[in-house]
C-alpha positions in Angstrom: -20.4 39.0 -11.6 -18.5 40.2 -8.7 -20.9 38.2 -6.4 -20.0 35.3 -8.5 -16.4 35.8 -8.2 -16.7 35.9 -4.4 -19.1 33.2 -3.9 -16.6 31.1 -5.3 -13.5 32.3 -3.6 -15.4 31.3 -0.4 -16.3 28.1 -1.6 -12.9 27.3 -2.8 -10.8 28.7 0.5 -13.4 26.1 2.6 -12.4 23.8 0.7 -9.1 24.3 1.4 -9.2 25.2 5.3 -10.9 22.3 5.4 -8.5 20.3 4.4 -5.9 21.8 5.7 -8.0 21.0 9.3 -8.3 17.3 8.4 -4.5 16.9 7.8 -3.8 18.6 10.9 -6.2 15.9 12.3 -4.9 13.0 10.5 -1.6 14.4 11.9 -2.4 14.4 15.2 -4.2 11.0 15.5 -0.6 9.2 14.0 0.6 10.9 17.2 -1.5 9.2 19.7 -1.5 5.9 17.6 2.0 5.8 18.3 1.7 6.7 21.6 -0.4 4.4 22.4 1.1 1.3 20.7 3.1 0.5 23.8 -0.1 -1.1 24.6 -0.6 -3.2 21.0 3.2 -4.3 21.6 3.1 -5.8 24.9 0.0 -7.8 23.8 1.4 -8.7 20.8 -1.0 -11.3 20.4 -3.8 -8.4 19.1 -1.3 -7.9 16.8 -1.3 -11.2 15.2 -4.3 -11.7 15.1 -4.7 -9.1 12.6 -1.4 -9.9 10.9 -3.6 -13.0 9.9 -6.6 -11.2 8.7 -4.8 -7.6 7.0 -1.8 -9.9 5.8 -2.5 -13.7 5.3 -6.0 -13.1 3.6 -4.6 -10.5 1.5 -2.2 -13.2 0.2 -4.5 -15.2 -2.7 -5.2 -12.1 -4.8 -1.0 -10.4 -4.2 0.0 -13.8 -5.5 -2.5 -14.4 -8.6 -1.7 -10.7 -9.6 1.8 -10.6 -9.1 1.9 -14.2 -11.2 0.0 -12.3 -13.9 1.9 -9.6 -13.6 4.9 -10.8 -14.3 3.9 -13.2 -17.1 2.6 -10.1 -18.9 5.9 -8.6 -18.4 7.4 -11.0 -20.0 5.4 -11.0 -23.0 5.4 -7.3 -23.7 9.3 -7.0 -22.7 10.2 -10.0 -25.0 8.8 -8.3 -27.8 10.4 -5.3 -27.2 13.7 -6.7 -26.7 13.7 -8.8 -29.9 13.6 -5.5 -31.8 17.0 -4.6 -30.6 18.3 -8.0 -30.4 18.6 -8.1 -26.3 16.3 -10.6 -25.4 18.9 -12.3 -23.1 18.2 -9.2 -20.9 14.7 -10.2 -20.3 15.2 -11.3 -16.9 16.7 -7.8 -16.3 13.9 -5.6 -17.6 11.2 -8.1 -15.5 13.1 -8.3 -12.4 14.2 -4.2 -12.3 11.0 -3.5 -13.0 9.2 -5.5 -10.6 11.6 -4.8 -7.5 11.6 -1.3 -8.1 8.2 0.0 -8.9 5.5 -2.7 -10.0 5.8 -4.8 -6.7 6.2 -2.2 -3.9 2.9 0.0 -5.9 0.8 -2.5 -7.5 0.8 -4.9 -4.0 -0.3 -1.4 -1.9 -2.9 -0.7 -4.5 -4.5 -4.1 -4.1 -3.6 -3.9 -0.2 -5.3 -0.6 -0.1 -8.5 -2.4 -1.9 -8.7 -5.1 0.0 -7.2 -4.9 3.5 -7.5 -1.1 3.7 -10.8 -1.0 2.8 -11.8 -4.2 5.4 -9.8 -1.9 7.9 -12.1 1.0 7.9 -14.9 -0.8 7.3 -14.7 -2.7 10.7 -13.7 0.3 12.9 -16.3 2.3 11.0 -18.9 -0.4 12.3 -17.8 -0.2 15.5 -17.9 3.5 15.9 -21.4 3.3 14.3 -22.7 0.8 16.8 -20.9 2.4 19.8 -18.8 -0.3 20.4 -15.7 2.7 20.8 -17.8 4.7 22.6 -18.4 1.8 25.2 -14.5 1.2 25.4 -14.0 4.8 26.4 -16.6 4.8 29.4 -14.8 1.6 30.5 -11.7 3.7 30.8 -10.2 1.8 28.2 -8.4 3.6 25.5 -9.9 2.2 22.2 -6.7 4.3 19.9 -4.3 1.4 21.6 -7.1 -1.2 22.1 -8.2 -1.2 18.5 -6.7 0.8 16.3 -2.8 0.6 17.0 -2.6 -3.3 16.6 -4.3 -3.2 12.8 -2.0 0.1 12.4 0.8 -1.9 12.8 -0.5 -5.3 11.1 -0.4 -3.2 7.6 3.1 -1.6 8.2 4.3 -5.2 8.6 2.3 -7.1 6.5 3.1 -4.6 3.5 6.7 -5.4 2.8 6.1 -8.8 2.7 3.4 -8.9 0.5 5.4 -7.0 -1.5 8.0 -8.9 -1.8 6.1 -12.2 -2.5 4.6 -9.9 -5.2 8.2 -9.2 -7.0 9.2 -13.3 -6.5 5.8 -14.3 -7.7 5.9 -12.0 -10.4 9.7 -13.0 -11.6 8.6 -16.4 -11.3 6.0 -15.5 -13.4 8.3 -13.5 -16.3 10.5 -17.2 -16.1 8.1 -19.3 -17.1 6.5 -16.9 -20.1 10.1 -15.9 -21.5 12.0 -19.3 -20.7 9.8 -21.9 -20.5 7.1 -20.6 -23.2 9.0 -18.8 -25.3 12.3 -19.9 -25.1 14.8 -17.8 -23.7 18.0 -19.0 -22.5 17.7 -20.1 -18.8 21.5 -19.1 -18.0 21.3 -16.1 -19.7 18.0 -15.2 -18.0 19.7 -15.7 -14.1 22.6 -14.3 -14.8 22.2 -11.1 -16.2 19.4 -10.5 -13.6 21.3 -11.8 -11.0 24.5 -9.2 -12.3 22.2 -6.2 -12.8 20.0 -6.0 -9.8 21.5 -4.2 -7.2 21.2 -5.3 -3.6 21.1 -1.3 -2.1 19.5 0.5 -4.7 17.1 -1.5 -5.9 16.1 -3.8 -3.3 16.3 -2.6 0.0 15.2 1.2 -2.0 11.8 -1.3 -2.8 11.6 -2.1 0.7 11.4 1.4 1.6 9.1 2.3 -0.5 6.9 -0.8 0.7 7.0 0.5 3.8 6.3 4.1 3.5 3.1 2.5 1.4 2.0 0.3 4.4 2.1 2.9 6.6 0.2 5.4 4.4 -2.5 3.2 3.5 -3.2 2.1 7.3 -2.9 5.4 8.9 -5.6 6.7 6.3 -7.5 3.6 6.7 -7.5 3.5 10.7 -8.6 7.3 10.5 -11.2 7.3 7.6 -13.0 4.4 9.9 -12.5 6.0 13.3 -13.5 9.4 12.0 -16.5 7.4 9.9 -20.1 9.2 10.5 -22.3 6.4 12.6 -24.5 5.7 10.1 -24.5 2.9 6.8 -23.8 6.0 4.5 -20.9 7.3 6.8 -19.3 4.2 7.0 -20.0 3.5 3.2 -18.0 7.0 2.4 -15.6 6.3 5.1 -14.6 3.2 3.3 -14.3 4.8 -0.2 -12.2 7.4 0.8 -10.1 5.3 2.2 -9.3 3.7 -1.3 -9.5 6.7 -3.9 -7.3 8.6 -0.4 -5.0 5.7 -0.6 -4.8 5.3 -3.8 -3.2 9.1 -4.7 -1.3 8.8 -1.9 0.6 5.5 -3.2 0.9 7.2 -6.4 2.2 10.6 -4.9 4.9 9.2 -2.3 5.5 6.8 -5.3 7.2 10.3 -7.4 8.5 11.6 -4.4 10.5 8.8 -3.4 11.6 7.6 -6.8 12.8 11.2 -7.3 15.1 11.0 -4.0 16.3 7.4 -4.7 16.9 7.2 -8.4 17.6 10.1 -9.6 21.4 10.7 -9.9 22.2 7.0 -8.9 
């Protein structure tokens, strides 16, 4: 029993040092990312050119889901609202709860998915067929040549998909509550336009965008640099990348939305 006991203490304070170390690593490899993204910025053109693939390809499946999104919205919060008789206020209920949590969370989860995922998937494959290896014996830094510019292509690409997620998706409660079921189209603007506030609910959803894009690409830049060279490595790499991403959306999500909203 007491063996038992102890076996499992060990296993368990592993676990934990280990993680602990691969924080501390994560940690320090943001640190040289940023250190070397002098390099990504003066080329800016590496930059863009993963802007295009991380933001621009990611746009068919934010804009489907953010139309869907907001129709269903609109359903569910005009059937609600009818109970109590305030389903002028629809446009309210869609637009707050777009701007401030379904946009900025929903677009990362589906960024993490599918650019995320691509992210460590292509830096895993290099590191598996020593393409990074091959930088570094050229004496050229493959943390600024390769990693920085798609580190920086999610930070920047987030908040705008997730704005075009919130339009798309109010867009998407207008045509459900107005056009479909009727709803008053003044009424619909104007108490959204009178209830949504430009500090605390926008520009608090761009923050939180942001903190999102640049959670999901410094675990997804890591996960595929760090990736074993092997198929299987870079098959785990990539998963952890997403479940990693994933929590950590979710987690920041509480964190932040405890230090913006509550009290306000």
């Amino acid at each position: 029993m007491l063996d038992t006991l102890r076996g499992a203490l060990t296993r368990l304070g592993w676990r934990v040092t280990s993680r602990v170390q691969r924080l501390g690593q994560a940690s320090r490899f943001l640190v040289a990312i940023l250190l070397g993204s002098g390099t990504a910025w003066r080329r800016f053109s590496l930059i863009t050119r993963e802007l295009y693939y991380t933001g621009v390809l990611s746009l068919i499946i934010i804009l489907v889901s953010g139309l869907f999104v907001g129709m269903v919205l609109g359903l569910q919060g005009y059937d609600t609202l009818q109970r109590y008789g305030s389903s002028s206020a629809l446009g309210v209920l869609v637009a707050l709860s777009l701007v401030r949590e379904l946009g900025p969370v929903v677009s990362a989860l589906l960024f993490a998915s599918r650019a995320g995922s691509a992210i460590t998937a292509e830096v895993g494959l290099m590191r598996a067929t020593e393409q990074l290896s091959a930088m570094e014996m050229m004496a050229v830094d493959p943390v600024a040549r390769v990693v920085a510019p798609r580190f920086w292509a999610g930070v920047i690409s987030m908040p705008l998909l997730a704005a075009l997620f919130s339009a798309i998706g109010v867009f998407g409660g207008y045509l459900v509550g107005v056009v479909l079921i009727g709803v008053d189209e003044g009424s619909f603007w104007s108490q959204m336009q009178s209830a949504v506030d430009f500090r605390l609910d926008i520009v608090n959803g761009v923050i939180k965008s942001f903190v999102f894009g640049v959670l999901v690409s410094w675990i997804a830049v890591f996960e595929g640099f760090h990736a074993a060279p092997s198929a299987e490595g870079v098959s785990a790499a990539t998963t952890r990348t997403v479940v990693t991403s994933a929590l950590a959306i979710l987690a920041s999500d509480f964190v932040l939305t405890a230090f913006m909203f509550t009290g306000a």
